[in-house]
Backbone bond lengths (Angstrom), bond angles and torsions (degrees), N, CA, C in turn:
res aa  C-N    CA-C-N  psi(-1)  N-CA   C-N-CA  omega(-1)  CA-C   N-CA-C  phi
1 X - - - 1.462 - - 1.524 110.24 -
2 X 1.413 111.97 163.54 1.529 104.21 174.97 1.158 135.70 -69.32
3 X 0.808 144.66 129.42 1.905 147.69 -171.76 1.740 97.11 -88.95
4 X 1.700 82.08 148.57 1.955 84.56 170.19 1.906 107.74 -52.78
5 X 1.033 119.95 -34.73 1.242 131.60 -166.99 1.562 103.02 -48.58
6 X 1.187 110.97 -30.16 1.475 118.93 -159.42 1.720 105.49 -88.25
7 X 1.507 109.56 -15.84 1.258 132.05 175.05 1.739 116.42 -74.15
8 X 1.620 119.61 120.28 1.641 89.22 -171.22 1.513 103.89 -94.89
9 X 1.223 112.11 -178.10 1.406 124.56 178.95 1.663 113.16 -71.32
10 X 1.600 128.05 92.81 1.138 132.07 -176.95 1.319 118.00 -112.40
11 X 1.324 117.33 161.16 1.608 126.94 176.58 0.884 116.31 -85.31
12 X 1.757 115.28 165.42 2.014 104.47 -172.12 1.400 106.83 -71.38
13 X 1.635 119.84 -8.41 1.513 122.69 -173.53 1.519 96.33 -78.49
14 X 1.383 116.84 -64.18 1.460 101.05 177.67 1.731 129.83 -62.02
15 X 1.116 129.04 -0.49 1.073 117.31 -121.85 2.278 70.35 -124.44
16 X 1.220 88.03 -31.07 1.690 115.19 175.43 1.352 101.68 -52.96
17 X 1.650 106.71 -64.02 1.609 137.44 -164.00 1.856 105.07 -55.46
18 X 1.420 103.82 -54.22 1.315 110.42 158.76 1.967 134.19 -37.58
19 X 1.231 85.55 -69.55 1.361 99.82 164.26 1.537 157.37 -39.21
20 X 1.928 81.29 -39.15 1.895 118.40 176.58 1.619 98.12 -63.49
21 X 1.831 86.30 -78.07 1.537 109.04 167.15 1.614 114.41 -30.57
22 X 1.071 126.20 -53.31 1.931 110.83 -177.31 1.464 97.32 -84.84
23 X 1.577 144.06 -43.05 1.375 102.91 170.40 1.522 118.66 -64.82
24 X 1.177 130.69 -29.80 1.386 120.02 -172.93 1.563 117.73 -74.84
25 X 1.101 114.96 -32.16 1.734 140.79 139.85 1.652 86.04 80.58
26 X 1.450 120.84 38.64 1.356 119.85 166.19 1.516 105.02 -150.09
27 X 1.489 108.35 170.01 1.312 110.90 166.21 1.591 130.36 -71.73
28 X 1.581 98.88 119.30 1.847 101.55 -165.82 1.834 93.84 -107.42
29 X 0.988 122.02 133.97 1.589 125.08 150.42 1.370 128.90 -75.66
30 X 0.685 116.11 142.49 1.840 142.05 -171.98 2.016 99.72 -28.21
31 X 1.245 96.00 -48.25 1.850 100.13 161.52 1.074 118.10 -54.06
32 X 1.639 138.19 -61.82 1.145 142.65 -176.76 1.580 106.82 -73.17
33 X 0.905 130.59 -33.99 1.756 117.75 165.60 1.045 91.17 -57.33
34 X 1.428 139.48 -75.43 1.179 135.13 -146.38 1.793 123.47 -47.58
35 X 1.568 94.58 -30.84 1.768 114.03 -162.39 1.863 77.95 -91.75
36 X 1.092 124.37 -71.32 1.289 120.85 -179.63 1.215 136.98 -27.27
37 X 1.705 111.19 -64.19 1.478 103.89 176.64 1.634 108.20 -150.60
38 X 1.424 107.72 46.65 1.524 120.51 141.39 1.766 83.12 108.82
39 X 1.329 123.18 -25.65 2.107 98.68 -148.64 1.868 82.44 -141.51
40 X 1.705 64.65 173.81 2.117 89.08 -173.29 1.174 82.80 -111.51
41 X 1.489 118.82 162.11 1.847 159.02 123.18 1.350 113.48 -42.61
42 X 1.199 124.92 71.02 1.649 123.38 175.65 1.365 106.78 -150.38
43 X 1.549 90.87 -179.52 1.579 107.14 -157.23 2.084 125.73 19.34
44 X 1.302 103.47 -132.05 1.448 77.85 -172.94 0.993 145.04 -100.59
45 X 1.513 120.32 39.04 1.304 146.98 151.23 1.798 102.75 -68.24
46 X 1.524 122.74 -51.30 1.416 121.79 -165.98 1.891 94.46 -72.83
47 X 1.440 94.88 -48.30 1.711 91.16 -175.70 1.536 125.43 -51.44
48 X 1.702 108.81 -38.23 1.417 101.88 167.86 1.569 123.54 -85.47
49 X 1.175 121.74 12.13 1.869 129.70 166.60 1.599 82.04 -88.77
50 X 1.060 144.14 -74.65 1.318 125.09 -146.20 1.275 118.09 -75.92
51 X 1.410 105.20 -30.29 1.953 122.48 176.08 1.453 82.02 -54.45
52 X 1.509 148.57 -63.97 1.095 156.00 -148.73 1.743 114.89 -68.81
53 X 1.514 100.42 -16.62 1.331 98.40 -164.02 1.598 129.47 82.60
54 X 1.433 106.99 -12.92 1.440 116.92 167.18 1.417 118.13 -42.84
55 X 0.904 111.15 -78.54 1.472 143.35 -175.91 1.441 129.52 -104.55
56 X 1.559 97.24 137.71 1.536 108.98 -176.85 1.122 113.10 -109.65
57 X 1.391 111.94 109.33 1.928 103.81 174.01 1.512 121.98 -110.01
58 X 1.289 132.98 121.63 0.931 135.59 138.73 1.368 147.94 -34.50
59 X 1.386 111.14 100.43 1.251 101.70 -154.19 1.567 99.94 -143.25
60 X 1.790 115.03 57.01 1.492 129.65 -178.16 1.484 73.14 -89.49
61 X 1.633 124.97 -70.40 1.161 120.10 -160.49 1.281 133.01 -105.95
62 X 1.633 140.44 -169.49 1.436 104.84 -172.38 1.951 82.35 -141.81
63 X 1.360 116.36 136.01 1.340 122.04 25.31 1.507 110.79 -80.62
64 X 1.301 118.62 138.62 1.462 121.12 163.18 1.619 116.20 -52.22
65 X 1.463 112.86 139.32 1.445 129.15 -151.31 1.687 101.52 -117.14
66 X 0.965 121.77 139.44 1.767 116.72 -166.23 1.566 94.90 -139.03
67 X 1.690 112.35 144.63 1.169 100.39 157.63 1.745 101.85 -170.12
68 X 1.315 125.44 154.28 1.714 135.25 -162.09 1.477 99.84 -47.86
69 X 1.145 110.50 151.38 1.546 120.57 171.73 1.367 87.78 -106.85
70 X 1.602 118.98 177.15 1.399 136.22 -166.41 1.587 90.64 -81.90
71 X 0.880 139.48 -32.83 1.286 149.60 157.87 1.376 132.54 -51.51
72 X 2.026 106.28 -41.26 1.313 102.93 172.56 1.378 123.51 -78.02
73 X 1.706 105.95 -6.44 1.513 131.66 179.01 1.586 120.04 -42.32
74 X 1.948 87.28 -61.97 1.058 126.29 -179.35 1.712 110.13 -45.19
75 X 1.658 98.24 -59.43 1.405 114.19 -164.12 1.707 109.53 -68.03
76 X 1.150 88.90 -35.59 1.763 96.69 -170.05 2.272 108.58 -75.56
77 X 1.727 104.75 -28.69 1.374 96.06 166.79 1.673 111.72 -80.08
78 X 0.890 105.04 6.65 1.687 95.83 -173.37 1.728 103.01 -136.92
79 X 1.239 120.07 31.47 1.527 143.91 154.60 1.946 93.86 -49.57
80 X 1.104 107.54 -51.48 1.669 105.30 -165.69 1.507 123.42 -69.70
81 X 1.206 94.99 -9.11 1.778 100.27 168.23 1.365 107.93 -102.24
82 X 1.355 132.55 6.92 1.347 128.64 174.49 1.655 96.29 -90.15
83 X 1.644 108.43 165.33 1.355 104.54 160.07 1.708 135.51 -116.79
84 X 0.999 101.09 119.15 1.701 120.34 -159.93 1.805 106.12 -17.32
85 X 1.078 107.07 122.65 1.718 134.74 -173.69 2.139 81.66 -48.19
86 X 1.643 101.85 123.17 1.611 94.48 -173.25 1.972 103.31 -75.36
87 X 1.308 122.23 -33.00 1.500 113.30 161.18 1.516 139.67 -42.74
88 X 1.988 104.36 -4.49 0.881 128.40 -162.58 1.547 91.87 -77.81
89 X 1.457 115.91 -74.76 1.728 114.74 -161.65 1.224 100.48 113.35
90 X 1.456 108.43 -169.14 1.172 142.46 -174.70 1.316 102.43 -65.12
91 X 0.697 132.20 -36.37 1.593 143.64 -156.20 1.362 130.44 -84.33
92 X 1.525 89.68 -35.50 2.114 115.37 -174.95 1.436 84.43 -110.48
93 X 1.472 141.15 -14.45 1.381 130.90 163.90 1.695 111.13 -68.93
94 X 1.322 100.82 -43.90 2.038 98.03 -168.62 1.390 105.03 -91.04
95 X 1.570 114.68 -8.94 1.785 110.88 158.24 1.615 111.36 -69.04
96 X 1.451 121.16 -52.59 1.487 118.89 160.63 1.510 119.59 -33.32
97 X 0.819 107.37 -51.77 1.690 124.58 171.70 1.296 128.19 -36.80
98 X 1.779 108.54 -60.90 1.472 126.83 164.76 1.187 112.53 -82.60
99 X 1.804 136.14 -15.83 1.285 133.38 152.22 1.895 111.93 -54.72
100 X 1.295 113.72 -51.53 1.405 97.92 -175.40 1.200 123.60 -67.69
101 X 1.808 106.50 -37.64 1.414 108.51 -176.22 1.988 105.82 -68.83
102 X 0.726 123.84 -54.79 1.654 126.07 165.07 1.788 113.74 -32.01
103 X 1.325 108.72 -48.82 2.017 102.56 163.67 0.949 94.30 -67.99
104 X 1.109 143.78 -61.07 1.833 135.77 -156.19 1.410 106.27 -48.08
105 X 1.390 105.41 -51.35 2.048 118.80 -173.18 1.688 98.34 -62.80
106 X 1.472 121.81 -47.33 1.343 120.04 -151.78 1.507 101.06 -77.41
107 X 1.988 115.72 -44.84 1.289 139.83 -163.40 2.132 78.85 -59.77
108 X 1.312 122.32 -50.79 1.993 106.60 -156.59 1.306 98.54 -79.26
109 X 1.230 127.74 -30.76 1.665 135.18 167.81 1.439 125.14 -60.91
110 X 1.584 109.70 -21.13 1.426 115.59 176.65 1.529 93.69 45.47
111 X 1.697 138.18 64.95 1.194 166.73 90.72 1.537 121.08 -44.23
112 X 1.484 106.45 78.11 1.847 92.02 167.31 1.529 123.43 -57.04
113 X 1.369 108.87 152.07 1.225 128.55 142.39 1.867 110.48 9.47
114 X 0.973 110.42 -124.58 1.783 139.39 130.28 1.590 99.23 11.95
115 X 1.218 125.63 -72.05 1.408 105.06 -167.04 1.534 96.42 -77.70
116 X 1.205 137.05 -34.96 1.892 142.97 -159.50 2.091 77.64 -68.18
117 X 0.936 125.62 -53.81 1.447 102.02 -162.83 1.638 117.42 -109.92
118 X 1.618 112.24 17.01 0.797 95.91 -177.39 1.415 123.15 -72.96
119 X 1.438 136.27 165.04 1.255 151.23 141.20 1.496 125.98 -5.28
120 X 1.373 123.82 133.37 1.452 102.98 172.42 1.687 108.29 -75.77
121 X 1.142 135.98 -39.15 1.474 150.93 -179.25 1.463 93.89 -54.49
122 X 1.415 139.34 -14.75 1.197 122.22 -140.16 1.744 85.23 -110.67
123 X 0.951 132.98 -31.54 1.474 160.44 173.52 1.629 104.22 -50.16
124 X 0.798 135.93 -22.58 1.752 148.46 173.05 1.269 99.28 -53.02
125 X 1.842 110.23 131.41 1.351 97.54 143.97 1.388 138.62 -44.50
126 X 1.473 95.05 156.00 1.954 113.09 -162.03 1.653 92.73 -50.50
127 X 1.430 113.88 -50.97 1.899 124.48 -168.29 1.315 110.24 -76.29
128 X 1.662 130.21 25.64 1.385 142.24 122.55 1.116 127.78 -84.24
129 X 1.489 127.44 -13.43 1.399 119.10 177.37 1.635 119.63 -76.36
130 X 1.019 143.82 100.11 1.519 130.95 175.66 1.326 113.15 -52.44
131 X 1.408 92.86 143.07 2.030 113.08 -164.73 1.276 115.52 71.55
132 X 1.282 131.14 19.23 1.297 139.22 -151.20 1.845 104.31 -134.87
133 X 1.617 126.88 92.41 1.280 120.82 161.84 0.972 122.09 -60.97
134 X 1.546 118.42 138.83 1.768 110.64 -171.08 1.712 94.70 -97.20
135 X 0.807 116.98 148.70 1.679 151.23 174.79 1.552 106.10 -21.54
136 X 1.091 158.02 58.86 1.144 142.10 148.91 1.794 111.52 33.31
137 X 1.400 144.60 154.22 1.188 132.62 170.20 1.114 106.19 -107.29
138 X 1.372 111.74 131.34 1.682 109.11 172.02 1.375 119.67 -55.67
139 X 1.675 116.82 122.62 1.456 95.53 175.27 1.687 104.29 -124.88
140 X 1.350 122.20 150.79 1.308 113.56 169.17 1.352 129.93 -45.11
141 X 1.167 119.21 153.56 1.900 117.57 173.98 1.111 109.31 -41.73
142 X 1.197 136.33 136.48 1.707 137.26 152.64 1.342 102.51 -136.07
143 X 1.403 105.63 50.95 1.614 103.60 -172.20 1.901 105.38 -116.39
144 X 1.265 108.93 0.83 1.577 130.75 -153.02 1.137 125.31 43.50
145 X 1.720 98.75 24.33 2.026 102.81 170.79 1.553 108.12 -68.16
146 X 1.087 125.07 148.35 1.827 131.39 -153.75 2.197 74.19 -79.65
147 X 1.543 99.48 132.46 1.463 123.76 145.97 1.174 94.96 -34.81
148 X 1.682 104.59 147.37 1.755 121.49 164.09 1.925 106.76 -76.90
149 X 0.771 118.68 135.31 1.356 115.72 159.18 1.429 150.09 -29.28
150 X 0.910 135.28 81.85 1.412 131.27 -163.79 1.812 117.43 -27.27
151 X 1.621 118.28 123.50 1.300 120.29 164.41 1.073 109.22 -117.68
152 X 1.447 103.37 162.70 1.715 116.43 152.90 1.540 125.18 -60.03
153 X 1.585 111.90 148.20 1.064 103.78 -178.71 1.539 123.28 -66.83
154 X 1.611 115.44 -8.27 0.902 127.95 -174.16 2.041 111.58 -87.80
155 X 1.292 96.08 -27.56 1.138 79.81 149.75 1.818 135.27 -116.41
156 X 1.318 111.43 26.99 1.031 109.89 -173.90 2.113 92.62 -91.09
157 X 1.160 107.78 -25.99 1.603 123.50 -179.85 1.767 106.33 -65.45
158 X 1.301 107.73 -33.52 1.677 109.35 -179.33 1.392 101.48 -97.91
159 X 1.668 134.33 10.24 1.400 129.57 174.56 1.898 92.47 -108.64
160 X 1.330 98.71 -24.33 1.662 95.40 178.15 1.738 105.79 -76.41
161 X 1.084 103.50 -32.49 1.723 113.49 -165.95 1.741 95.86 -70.69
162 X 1.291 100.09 -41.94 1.403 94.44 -149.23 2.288 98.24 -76.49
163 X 1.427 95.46 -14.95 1.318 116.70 -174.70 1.419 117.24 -53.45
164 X 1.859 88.66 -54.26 1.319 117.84 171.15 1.449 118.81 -57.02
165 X 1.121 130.44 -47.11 1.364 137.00 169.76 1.610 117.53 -44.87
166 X 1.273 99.05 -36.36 1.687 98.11 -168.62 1.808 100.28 -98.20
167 X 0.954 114.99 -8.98 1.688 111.67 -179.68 1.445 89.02 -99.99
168 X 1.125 143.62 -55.61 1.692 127.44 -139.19 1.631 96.51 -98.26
169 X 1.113 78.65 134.79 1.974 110.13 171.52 1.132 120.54 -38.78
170 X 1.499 113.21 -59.96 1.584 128.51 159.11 1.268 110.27 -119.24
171 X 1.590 121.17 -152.89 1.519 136.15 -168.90 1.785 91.53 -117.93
172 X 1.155 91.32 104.66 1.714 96.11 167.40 2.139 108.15 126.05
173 X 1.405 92.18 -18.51 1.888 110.20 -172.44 1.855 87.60 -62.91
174 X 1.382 97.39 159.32 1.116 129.83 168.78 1.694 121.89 -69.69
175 X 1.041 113.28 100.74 1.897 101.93 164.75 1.214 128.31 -120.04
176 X 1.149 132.87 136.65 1.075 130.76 -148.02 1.841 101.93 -77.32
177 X 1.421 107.98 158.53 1.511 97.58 179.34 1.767 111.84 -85.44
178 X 1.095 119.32 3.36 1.240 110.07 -169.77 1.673 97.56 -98.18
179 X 1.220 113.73 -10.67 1.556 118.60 165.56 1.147 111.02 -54.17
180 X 2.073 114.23 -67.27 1.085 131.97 168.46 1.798 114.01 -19.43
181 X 1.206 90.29 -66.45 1.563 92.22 -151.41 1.584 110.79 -81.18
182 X 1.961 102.03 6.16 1.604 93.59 166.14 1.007 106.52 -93.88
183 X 1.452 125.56 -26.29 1.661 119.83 167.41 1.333 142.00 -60.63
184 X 1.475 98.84 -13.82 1.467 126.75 158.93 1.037 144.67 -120.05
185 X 1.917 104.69 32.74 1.380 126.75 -173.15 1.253 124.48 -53.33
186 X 1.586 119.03 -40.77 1.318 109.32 165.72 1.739 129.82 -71.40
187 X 1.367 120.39 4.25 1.735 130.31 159.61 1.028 110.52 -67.03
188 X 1.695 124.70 127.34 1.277 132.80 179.18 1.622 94.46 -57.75
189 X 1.705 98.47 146.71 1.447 91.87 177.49 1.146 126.16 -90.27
190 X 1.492 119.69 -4.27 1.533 125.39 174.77 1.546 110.73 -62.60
191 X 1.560 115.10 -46.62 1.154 125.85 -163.34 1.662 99.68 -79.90
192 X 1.621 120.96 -45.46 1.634 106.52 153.06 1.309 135.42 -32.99
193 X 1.263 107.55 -62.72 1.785 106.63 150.90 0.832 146.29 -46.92
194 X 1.273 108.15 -21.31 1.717 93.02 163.16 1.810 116.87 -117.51
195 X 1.204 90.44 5.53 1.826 89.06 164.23 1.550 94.70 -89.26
196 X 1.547 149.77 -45.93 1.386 129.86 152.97 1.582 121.42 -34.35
197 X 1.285 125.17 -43.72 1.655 115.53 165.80 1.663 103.76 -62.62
198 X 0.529 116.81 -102.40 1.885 121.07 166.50 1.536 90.52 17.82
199 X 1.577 127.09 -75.00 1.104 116.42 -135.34 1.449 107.52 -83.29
200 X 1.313 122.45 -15.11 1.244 135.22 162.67 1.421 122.15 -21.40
201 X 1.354 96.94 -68.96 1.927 112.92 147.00 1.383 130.16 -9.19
202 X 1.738 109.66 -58.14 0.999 113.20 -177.90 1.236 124.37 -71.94
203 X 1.962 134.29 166.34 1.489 110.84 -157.32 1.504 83.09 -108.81
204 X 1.117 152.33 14.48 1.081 140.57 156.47 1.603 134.22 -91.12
205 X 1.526 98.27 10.71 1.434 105.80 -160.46 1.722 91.53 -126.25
206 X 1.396 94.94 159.70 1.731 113.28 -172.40 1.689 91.45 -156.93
207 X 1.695 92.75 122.03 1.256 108.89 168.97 2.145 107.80 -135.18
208 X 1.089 89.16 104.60 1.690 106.83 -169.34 1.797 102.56 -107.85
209 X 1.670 105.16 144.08 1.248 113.40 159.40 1.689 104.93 -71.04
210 X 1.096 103.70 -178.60 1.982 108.67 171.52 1.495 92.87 -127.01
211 X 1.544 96.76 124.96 1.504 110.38 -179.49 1.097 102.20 -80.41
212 X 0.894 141.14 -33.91 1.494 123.82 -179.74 1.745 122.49 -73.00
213 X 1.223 118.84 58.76 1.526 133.77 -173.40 1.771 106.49 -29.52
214 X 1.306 117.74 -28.83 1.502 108.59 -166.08 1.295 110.47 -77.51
215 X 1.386 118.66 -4.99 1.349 118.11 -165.31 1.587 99.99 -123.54
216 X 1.512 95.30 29.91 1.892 87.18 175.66 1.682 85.82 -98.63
217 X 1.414 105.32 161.96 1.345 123.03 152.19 1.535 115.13 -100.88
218 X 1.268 106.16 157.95 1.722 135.29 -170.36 2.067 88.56 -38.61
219 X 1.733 96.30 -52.35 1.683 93.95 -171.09 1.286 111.80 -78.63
220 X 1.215 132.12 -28.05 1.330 123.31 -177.19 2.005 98.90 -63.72
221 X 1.032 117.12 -51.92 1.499 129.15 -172.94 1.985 88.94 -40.65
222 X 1.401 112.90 -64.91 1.386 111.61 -167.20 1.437 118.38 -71.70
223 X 1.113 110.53 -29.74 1.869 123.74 155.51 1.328 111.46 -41.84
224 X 1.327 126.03 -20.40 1.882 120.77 -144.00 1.762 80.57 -82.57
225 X 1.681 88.89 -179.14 1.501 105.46 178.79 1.692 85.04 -143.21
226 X 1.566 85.91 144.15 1.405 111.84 174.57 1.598 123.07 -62.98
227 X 1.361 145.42 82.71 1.478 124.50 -168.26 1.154 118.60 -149.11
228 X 1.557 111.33 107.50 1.477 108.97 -169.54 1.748 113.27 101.69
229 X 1.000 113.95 -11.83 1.871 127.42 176.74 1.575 100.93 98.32
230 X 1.290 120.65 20.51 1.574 128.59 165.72 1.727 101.91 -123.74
231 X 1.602 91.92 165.51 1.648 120.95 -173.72 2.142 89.46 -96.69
232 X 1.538 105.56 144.98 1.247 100.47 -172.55 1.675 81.98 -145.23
233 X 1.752 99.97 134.81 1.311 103.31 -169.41 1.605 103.37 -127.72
234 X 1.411 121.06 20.94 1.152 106.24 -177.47 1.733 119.44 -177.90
235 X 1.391 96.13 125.48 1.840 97.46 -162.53 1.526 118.11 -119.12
236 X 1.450 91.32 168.32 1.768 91.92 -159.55 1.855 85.45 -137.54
237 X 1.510 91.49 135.73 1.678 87.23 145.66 1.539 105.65 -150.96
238 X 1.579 96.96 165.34 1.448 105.74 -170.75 1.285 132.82 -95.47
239 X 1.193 138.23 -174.35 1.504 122.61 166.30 1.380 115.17 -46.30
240 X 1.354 141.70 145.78 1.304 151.19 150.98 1.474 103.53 -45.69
């Protein structure tokens, strides 16, 4: 899981900027922060979110347009294990506050991030989004390559585990599922799917959509797994 460590050292301006951006869970411009919650994204508060990888700003046109990287996602749900910037006050203390208690609610609900704030517009099929290929449909073999063999779900969970091990960086990192499921191309995919629902269950496992939709590709979209009435493109597990 993430450690405060993994959290960087931010200001109550950024730390704000973060925050807007994951409840609003879209791209706001420098106007709409402003009308929203008092301040703009500039100079070097905006430069160190993006130096950081947080944040993506747009800045062909002006007002300049800001919005979470898959990264600032990351950073902004796990704000609550950092400890509140001390220039902050009272203020960036009782936002910490409603940040932890809010993971705590989402973490027993198994409610991500991303889906708790997403958008109603955001909810559209994939083949409404512009720039956006919709998913290919899975169809069974009709190619007369011999079916994969029938497993247990129990071991289709130690071909996912063991999957996981060889893609993720550390014990707890993010991999995408479309990794997964090339490493386990020959597993029927029904029976993959539902040892990924299954594993949901478990307390070491994290299976999340990626809120940030613009940065899915055509395969990640067809990689997803169905869970909960959302597409989920990306899993974590933790130390044993």
């Amino acid at each position: 899981m993430t450690s405060p460590a993994d959290v960087p050292h931010l200001t109550p301006n950024q730390i704000n900027a973060l925050v807007v951006l994951m409840v609003e869970a879209r791209r706001l411009t420098n106007v709409e922060l402003k009308e929203l919650a008092g301040f703009t994204l500039t100079g070097k508060d905006n430069t160190k979110l993006v130096d950081l990888g947080l944040v993506d700003t747009d800045r062909t046109h002006r007002p300049f347009a800001h919005e979470l990287t898959d990264e600032g996602w990351r950073v902004a749900r796990q704000l609550h294990t950092a400890a509140p910037p001390k220039q902050g006050g009272s203020t960036t203390r009782s936002l910490f506050v409603v940040l932890s208690n809010l993971h705590r609610s989402l973490d027993r609900l198994r409610v991500s991030h991303g889906d708790f704030f997403k958008q109603t517009e955001a909810t559209a099929p994939a083949t409404s989004e512009p720039g956006h290929e919709a998913p290919a449909p899975t169809a069974t073999a009709t190619t007369g390559a011999p079916a994969a063999a029938p497993v247990s779900a129990v071991e289709v969970e130690a071909l996912v585990r063991s999957a996981y091990r060889d893609l993720a960086t550390a014990p707890g990192a993010w991999v995408g599922l479309a990794d997964v499921r090339d490493r386990l191309a020959d597993t029927d995919r029904a029976a993959l799917d539902a040892a990924l629902r299954a594993m949901v269950g478990r307390e070491d496992v994290r299976i999340i959509p990626v809120a940030n939709t613009k940065s899915l590709t055509a395969r990640d979209r067809a990689a997803a797994v169905r869970i909960g009435n959302e597409d989920n493109h990306a899993l974590a597990i933790g130390p044993a």
